[in-house]
GUDREN-619923 format. One record per residue: residue number from 1; x, y, z of N, C-alpha, C in turn. Coordinates in nm, 2 decimals, always signed. Layout:
<atoms>
ATOM   vonu      n.u      n.v      n.w     ca.u     ca.v     ca.w      c.u      c.v      c.w
ATOM    NUM        X        Y        Z        X        Y        Z        X        Y        Z
...
</atoms>
This chain:
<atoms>
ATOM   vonu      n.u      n.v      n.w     ca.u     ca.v     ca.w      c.u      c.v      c.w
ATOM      1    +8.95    +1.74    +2.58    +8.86    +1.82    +2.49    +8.91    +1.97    +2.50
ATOM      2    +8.89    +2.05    +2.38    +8.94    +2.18    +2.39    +8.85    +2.25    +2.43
ATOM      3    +8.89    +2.40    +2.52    +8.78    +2.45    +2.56    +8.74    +2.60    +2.44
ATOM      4    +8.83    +2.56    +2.38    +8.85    +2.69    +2.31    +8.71    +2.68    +2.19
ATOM      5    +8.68    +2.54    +2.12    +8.58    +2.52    +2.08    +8.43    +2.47    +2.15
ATOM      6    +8.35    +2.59    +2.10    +8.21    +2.54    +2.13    +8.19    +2.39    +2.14
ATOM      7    +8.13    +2.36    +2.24    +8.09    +2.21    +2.29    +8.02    +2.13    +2.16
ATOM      8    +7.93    +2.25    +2.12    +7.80    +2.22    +1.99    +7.94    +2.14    +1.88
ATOM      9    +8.00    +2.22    +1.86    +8.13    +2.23    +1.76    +8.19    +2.06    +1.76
ATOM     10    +8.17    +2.09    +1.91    +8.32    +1.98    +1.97    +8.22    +1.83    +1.94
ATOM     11    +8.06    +1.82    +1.95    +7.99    +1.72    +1.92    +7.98    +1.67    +1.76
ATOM     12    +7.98    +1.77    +1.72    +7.94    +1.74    +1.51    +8.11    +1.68    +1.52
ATOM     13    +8.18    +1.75    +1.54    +8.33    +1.73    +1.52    +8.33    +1.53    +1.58
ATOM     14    +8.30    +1.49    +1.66    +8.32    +1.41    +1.72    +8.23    +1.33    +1.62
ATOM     15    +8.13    +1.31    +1.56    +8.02    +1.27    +1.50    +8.11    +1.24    +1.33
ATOM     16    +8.17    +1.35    +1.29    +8.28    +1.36    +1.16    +8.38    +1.22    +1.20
ATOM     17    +8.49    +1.27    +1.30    +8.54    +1.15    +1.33    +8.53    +1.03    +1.33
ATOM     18    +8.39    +0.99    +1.43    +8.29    +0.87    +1.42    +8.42    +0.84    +1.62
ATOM     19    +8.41    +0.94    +1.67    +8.47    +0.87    +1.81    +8.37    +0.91    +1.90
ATOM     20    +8.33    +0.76    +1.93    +8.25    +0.73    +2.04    +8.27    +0.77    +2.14
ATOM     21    +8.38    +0.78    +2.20    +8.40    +0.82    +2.36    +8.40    +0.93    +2.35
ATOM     22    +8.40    +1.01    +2.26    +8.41    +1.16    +2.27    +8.25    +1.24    +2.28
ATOM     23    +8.18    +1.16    +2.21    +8.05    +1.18    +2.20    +8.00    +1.13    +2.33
ATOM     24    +8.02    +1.03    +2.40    +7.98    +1.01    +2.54    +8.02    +1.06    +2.68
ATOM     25    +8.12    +1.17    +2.57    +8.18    +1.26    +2.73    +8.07    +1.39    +2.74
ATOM     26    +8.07    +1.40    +2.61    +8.00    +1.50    +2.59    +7.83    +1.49    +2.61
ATOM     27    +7.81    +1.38    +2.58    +7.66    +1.35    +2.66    +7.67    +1.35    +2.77
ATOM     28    +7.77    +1.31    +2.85    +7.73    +1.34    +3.06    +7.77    +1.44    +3.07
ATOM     29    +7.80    +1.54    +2.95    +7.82    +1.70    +3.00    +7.69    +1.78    +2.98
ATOM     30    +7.63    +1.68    +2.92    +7.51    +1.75    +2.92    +7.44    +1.86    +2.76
ATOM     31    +7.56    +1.81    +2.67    +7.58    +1.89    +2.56    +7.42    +1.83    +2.48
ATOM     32    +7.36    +1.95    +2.45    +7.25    +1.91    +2.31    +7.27    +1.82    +2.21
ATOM     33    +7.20    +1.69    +2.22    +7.24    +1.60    +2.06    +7.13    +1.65    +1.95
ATOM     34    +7.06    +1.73    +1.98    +6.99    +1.88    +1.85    +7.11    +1.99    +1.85
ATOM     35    +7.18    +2.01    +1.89    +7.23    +2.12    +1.86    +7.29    +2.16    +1.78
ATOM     36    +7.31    +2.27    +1.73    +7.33    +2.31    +1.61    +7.50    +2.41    +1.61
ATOM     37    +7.58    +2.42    +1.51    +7.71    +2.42    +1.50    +7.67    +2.53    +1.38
ATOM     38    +7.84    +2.55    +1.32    +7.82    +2.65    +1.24    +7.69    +2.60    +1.10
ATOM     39    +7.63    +2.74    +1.05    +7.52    +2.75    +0.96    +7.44    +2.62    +0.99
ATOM     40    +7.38    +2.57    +1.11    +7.28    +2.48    +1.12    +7.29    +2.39    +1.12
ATOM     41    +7.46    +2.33    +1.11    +7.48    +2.15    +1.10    +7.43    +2.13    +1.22
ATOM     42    +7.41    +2.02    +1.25    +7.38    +1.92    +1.38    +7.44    +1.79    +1.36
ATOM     43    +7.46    +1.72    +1.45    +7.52    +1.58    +1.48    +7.46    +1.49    +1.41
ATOM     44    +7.33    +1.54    +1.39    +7.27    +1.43    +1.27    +7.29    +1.44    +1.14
ATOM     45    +7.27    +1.53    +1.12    +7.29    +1.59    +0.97    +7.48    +1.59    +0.95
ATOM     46    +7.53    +1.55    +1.03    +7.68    +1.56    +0.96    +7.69    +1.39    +0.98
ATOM     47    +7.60    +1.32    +1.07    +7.69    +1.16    +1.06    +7.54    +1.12    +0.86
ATOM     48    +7.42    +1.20    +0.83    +7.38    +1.16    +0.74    +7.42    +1.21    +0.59
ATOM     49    +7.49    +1.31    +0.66    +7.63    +1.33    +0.49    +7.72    +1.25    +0.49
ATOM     50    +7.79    +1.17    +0.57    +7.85    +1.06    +0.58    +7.79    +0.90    +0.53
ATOM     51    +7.65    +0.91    +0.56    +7.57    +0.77    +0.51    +7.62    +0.69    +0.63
ATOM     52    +7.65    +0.72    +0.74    +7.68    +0.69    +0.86    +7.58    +0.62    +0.94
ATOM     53    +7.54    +0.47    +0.88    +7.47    +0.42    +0.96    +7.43    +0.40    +1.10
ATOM     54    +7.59    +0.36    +1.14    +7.56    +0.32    +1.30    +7.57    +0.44    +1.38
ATOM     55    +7.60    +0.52    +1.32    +7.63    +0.71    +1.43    +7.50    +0.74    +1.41
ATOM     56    +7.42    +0.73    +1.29    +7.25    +0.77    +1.29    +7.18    +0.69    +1.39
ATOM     57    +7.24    +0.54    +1.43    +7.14    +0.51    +1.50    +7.15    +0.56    +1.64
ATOM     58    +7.31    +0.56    +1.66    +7.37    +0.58    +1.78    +7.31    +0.70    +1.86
ATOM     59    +7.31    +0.86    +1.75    +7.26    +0.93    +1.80    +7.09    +0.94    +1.82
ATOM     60    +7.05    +0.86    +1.75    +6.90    +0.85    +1.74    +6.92    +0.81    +1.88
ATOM     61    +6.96    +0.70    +1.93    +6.91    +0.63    +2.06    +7.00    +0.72    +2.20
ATOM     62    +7.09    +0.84    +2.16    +7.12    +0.97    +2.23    +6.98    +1.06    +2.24
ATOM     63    +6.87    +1.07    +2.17    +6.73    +1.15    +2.17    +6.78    +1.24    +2.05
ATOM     64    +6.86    +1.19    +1.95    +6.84    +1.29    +1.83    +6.67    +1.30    +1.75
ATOM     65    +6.63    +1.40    +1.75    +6.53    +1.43    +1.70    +6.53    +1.43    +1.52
ATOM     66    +6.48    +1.30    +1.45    +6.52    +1.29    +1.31    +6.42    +1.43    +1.22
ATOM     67    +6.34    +1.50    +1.36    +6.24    +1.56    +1.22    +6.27    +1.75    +1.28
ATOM     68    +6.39    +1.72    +1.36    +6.48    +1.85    +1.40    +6.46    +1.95    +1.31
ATOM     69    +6.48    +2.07    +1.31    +6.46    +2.17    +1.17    +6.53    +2.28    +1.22
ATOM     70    +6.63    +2.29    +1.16    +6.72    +2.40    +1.19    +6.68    +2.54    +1.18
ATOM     71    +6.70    +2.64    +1.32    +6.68    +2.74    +1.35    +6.72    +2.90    +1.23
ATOM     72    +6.87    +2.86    +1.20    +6.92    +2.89    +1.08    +6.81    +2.96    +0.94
ATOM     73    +6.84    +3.04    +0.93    +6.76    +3.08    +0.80    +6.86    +3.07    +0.67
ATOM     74    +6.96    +3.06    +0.67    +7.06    +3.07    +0.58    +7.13    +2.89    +0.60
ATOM     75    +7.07    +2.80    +0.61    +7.08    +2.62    +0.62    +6.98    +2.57    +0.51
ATOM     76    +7.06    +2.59    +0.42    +7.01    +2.53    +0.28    +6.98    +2.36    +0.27
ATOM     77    +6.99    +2.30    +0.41    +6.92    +2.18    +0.45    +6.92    +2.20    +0.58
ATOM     78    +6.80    +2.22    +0.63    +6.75    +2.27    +0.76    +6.70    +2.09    +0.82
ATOM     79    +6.71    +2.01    +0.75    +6.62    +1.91    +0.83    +6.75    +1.76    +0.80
ATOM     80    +6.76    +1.61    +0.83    +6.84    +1.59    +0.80    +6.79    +1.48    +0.65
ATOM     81    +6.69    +1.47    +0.68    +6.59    +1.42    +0.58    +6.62    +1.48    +0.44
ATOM     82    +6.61    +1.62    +0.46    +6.64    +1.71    +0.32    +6.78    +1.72    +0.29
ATOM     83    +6.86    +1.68    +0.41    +7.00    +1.67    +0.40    +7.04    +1.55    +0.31
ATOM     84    +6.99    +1.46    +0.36    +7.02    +1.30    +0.31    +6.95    +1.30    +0.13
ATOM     85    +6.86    +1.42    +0.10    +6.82    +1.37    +0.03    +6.89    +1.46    -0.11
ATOM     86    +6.92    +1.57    -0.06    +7.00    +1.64    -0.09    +7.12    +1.58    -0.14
ATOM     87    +7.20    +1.50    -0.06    +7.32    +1.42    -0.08    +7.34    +1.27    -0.10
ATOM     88    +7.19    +1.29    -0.15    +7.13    +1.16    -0.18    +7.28    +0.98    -0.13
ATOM     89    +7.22    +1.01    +0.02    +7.27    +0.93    +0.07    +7.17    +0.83    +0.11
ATOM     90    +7.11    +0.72    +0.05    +6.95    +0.66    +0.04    +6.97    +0.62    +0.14
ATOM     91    +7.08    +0.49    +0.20    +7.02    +0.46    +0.31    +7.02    +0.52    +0.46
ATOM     92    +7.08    +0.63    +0.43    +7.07    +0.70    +0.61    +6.92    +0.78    +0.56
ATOM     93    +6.81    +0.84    +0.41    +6.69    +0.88    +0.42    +6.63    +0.74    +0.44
ATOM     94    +6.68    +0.61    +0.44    +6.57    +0.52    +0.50    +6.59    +0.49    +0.62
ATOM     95    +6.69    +0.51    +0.73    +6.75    +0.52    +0.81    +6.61    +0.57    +0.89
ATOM     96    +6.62    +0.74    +0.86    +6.53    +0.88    +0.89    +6.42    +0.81    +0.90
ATOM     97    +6.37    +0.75    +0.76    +6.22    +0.73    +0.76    +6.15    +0.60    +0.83
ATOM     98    +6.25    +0.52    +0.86    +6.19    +0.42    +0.94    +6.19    +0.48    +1.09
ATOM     99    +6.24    +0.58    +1.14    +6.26    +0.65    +1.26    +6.10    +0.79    +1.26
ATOM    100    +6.07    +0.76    +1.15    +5.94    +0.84    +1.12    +5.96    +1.00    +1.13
ATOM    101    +6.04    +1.00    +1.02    +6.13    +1.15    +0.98    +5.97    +1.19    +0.87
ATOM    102    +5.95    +1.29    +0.87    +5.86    +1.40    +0.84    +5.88    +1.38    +0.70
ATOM    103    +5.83    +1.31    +0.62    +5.84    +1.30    +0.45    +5.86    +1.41    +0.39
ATOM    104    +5.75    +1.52    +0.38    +5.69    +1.61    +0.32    +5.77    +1.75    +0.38
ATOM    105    +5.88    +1.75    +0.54    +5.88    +1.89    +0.58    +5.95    +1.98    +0.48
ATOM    106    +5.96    +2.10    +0.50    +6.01    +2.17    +0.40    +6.11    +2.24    +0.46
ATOM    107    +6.19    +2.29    +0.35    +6.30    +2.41    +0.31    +6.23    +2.56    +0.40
ATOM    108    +6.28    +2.62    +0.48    +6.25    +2.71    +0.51    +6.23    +2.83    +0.43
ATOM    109    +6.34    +2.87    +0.36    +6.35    +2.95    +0.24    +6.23    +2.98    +0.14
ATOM    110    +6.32    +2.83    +0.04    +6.21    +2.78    -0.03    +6.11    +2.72    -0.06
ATOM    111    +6.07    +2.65    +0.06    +5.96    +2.58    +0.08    +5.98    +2.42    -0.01
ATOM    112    +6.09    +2.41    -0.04    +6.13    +2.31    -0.11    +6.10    +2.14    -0.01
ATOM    113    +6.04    +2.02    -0.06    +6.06    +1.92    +0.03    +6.17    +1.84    -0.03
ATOM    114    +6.16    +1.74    +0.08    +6.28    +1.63    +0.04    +6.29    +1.57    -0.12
ATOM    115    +6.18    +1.56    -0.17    +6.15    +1.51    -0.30    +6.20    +1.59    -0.39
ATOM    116    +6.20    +1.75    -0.40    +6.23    +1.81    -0.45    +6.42    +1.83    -0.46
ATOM    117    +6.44    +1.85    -0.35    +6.58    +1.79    -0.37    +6.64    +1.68    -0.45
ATOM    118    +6.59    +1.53    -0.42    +6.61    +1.45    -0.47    +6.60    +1.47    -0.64
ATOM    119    +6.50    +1.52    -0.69    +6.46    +1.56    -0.83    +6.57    +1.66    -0.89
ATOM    120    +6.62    +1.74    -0.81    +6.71    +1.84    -0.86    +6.86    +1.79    -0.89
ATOM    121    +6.88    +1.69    -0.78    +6.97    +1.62    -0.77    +6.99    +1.45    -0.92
ATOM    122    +6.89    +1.44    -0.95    +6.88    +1.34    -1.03    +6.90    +1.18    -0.92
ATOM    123    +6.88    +1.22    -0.83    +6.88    +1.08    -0.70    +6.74    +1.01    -0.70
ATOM    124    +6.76    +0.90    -0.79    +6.66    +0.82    -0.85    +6.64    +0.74    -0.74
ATOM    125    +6.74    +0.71    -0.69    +6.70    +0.62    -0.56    +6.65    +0.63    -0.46
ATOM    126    +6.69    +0.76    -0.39    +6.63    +0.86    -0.31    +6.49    +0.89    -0.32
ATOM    127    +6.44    +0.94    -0.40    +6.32    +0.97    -0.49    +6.26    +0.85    -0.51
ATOM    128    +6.27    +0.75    -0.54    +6.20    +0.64    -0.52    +6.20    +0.63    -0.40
ATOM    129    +6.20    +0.57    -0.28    +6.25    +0.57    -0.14    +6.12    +0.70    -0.08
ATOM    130    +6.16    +0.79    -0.13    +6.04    +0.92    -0.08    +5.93    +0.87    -0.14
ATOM    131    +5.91    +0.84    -0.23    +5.75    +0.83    -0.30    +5.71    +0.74    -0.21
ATOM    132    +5.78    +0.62    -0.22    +5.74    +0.49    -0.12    +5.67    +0.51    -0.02
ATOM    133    +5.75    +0.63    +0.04    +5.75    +0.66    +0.20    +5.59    +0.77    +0.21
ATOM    134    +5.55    +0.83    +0.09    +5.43    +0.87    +0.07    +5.47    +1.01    +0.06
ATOM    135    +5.55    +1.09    +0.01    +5.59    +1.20    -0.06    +5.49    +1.28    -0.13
ATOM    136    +5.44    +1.39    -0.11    +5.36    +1.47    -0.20    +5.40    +1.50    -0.34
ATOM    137    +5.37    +1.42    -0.45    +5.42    +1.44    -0.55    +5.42    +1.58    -0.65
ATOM    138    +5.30    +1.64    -0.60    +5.24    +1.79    -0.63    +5.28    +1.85    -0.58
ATOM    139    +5.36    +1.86    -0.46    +5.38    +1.99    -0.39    +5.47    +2.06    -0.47
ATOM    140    +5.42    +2.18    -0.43    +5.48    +2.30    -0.51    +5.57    +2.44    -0.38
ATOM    141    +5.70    +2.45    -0.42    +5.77    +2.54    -0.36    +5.76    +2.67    -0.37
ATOM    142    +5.77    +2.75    -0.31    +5.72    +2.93    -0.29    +5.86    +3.00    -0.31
ATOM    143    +5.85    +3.12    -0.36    +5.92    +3.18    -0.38    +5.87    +3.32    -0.42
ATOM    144    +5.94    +3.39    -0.30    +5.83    +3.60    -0.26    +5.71    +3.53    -0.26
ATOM    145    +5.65    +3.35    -0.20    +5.54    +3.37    -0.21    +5.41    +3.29    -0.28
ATOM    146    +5.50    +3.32    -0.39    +5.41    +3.24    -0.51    +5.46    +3.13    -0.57
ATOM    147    +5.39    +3.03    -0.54    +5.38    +2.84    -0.54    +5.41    +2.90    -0.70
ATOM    148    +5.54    +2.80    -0.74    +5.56    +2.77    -0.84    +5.67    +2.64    -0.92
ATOM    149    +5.71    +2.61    -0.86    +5.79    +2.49    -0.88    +5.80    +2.30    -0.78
ATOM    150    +5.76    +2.24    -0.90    +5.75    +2.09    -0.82    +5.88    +2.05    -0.85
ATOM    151    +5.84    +1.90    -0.79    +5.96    +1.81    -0.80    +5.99    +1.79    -0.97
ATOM    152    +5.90    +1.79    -1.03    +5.90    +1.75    -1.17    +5.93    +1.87    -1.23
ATOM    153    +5.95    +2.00    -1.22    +6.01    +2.12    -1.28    +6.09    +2.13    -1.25
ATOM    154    +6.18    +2.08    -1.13    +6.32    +2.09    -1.06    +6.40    +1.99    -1.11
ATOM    155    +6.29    +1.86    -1.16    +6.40    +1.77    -1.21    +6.42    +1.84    -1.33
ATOM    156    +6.33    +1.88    -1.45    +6.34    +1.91    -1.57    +6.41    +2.03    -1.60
ATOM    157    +6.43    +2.08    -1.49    +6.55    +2.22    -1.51    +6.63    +2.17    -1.51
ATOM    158    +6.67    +2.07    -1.37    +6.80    +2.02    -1.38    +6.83    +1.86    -1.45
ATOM    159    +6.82    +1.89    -1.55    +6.80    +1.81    -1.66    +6.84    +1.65    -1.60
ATOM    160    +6.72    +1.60    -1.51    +6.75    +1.48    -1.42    +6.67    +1.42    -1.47
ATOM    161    +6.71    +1.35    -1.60    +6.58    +1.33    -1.68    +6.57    +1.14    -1.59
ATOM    162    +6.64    +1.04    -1.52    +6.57    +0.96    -1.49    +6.47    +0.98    -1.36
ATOM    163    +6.52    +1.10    -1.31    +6.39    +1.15    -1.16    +6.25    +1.18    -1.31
ATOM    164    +6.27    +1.26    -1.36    +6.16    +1.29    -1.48    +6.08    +1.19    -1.49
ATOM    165    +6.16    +1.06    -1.52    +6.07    +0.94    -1.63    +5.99    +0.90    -1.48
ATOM    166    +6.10    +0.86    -1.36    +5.97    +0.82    -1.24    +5.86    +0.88    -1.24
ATOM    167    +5.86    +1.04    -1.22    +5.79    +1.09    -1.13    +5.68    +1.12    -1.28
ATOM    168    +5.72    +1.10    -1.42    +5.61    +1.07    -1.49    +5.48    +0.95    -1.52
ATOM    169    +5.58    +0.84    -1.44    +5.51    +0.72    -1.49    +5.41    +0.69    -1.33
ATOM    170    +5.42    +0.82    -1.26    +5.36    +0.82    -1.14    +5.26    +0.94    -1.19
ATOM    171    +5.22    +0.98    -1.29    +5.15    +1.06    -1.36    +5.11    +1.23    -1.27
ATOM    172    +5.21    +1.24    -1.28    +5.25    +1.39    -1.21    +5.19    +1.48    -1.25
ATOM    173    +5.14    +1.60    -1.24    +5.07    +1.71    -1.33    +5.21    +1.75    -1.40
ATOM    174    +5.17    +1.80    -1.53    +5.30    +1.85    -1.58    +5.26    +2.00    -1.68
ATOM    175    +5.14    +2.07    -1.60    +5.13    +2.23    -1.65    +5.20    +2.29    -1.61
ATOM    176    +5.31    +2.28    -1.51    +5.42    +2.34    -1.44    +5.50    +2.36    -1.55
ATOM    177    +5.57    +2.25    -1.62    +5.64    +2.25    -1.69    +5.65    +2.35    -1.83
ATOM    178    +5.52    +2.39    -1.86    +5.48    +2.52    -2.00    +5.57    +2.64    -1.94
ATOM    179    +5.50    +2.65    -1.76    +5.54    +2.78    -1.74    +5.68    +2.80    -1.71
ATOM    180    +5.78    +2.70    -1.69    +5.92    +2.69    -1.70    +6.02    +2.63    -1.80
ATOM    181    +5.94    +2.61    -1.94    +6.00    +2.57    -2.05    +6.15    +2.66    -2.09
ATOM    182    +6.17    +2.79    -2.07    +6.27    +2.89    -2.07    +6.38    +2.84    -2.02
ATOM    183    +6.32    +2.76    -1.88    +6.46    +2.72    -1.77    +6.50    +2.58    -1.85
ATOM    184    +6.40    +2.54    -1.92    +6.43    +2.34    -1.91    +6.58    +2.36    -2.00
ATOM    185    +6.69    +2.27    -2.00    +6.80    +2.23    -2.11    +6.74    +2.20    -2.25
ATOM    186    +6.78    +2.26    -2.36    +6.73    +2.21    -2.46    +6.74    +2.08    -2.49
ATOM    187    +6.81    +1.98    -2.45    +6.79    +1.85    -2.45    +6.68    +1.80    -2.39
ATOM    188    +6.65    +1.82    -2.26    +6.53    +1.79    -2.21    +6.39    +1.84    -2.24
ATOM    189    +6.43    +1.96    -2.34    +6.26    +1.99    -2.36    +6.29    +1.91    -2.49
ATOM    190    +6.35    +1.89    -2.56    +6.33    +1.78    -2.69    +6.27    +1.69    -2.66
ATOM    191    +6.34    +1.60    -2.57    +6.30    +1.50    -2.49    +6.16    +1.46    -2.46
ATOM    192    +6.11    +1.59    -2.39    +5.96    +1.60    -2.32    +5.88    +1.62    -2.42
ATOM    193    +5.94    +1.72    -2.55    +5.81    +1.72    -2.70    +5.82    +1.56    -2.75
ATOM    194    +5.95    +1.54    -2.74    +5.92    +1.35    -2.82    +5.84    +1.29    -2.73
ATOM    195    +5.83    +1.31    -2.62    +5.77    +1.18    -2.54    +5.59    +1.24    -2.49
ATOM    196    +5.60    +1.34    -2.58    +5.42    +1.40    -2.58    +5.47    +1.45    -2.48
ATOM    197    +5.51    +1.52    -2.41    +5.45    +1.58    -2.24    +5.45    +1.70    -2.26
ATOM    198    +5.51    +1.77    -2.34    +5.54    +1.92    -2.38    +5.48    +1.92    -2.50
</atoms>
């Protein structure tokens, strides 16, 4: 092992690879399997951008903490939950949630949850999978403050119109959407005047 890189470094790195003995040298060294590497990665969050089943479990049963939340203010996925959902990699967010990963936690920044991601992303799968799991379908993200965007405005900006149709036929409030009609794609607000919701 090199000494030249941070141990934290030398664990995510080992986790990318998927080498096991490297990761168990580094556990009887005593290295954090929370710890965090450059901008807030962790060993979890890099084997669940992978969709890295057996490294999520592996580290799970190292004492990875699935509901971890990165220290980082500038980790545009602070949790690995919002990671997976983000990169909508379904089965490492069902992976998380059967490990009883925090449905609802949020974005530091933006106060954004996992569902919200999934919505922005158009990750219909994901997003089903969170609702399942009991997902706040209302929550609303902050920004300087002031609650203004759901999952259903984030899909409809980002014109994810099959996250849309779910999270409508789950009857979503949709006053959100008047006050961000400016942002929607003009396909999608067409869309939403045909289908009555606008």
């Amino acid at each position: 092992m090199s000494h030249d890189i941070p141990p934290e470094d030398l664990l995510i790195q080992a986790v990318r690879l998927k080498s096991i003995s490297s990761i168990q040298q580094l556990m009887q060294l005593n290295v954090d399997i929370n710890c965090e590497g450059l901008f807030g990665s962790t060993p979890l969050k890099a084997a669940v951008t992978d969709n890295d089943m057996a490294m999520i479990e592996l580290l799970i049963a190292y004492g990875a903490d699935v509901n971890y939340h990165s220290s980082s203010i500038i980790d545009a996925h602070p949790t690995a939950l919002i990671q997976a959902a983000a990169y909508d990699t379904v089965e490492a967010a069902e992976t998380l949630l059967q490990y009883h990963a925090e449905v609802d936690m949020r974005q530091n920044n933006s106060g954004k949850t996992p569902l919200m991601f999934a919505a922005e992303k158009n990750a219909l799968a994901t997003a089903k999978l969170l609702i399942k799991a009991g997902a706040d379908l209302e929550a609303k993200s902050y920004y300087g403050g002031s609650y203004k965007m759901s999952a259903l405005t984030l899909a409809a900006i980002g014109g994810a119109r099959d996250v849309v149709e779910l999270l409508l036929a789950h009857n979503v409030n949709t006053k959100l959407l008047k006050k961000t009609k400016r942002d929607i794609p003009k396909d999608m607000l067409k869309w939403l005047k045909t289908e009555g919701v606008l």
